[in-house]
C-alpha positions as CSV (number, residue, x, y, z in Angstrom):
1,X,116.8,81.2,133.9
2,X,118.7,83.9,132.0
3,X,117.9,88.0,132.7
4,X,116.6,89.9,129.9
5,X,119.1,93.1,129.5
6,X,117.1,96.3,130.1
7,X,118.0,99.1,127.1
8,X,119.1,102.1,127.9
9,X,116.9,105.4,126.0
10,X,120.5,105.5,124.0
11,X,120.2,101.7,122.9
12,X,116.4,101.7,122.6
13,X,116.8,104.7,120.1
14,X,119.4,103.4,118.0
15,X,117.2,100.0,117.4
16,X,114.5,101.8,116.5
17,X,116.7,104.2,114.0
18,X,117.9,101.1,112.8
19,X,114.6,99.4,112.1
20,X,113.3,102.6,110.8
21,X,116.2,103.4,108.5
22,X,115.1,102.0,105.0
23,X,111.6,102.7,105.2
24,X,112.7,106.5,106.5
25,X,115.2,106.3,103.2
26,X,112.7,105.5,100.8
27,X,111.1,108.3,102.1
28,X,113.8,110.9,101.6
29,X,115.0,111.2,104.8
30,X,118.9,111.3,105.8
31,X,120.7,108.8,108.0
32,X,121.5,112.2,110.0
33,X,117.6,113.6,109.6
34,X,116.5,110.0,111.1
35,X,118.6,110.2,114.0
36,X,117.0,113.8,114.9
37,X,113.5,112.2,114.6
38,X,114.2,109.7,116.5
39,X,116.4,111.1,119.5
40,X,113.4,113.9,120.0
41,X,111.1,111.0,119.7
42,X,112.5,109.7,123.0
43,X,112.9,112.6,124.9
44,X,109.7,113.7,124.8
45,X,109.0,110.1,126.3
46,X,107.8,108.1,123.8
47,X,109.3,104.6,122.6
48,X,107.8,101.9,120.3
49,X,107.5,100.9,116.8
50,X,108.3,102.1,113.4
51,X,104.9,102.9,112.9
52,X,104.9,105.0,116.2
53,X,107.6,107.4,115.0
54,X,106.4,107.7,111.7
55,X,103.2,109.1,112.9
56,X,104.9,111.4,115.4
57,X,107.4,112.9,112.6
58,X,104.0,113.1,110.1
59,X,102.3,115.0,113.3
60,X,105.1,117.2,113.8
61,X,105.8,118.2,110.4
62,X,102.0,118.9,110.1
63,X,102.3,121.7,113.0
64,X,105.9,122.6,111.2
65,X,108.6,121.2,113.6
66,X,111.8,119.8,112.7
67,X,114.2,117.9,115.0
């Protein structure tokens, strides 16, 4: 039976900037603006999907944060 690796934040964050990148393009966003999003994204404990960090960066924007 073969072991599923676990990811690291680090790893799990980079996957998700990756799957997020050319919808987060499209939306004007910069490879270094995504990276932001996403690394504050998991430190304040959250993980997930696309989706998921899209509607945390539209919340946060919303009460005027930035990364």
């Amino acid at each position: 039976m073969a072991t599923v690796p676990t990811l690291t934040p680090a790893s799990g964050a980079r996957l998700l900037a990756n799957e997020a990148r050319a919808r987060m393009h499209a939306d004007g966003f910069t490879d270094s603006e995504i990276e932001a999003w996403v690394r504050v994204y998991f430190e304040q404990d959250h993980e997930g999907s696309v989706e998921g960090l899209l509607a945390f960066i539209v919340e946060e924007q919303s009460a005027g944060r930035t990364p």
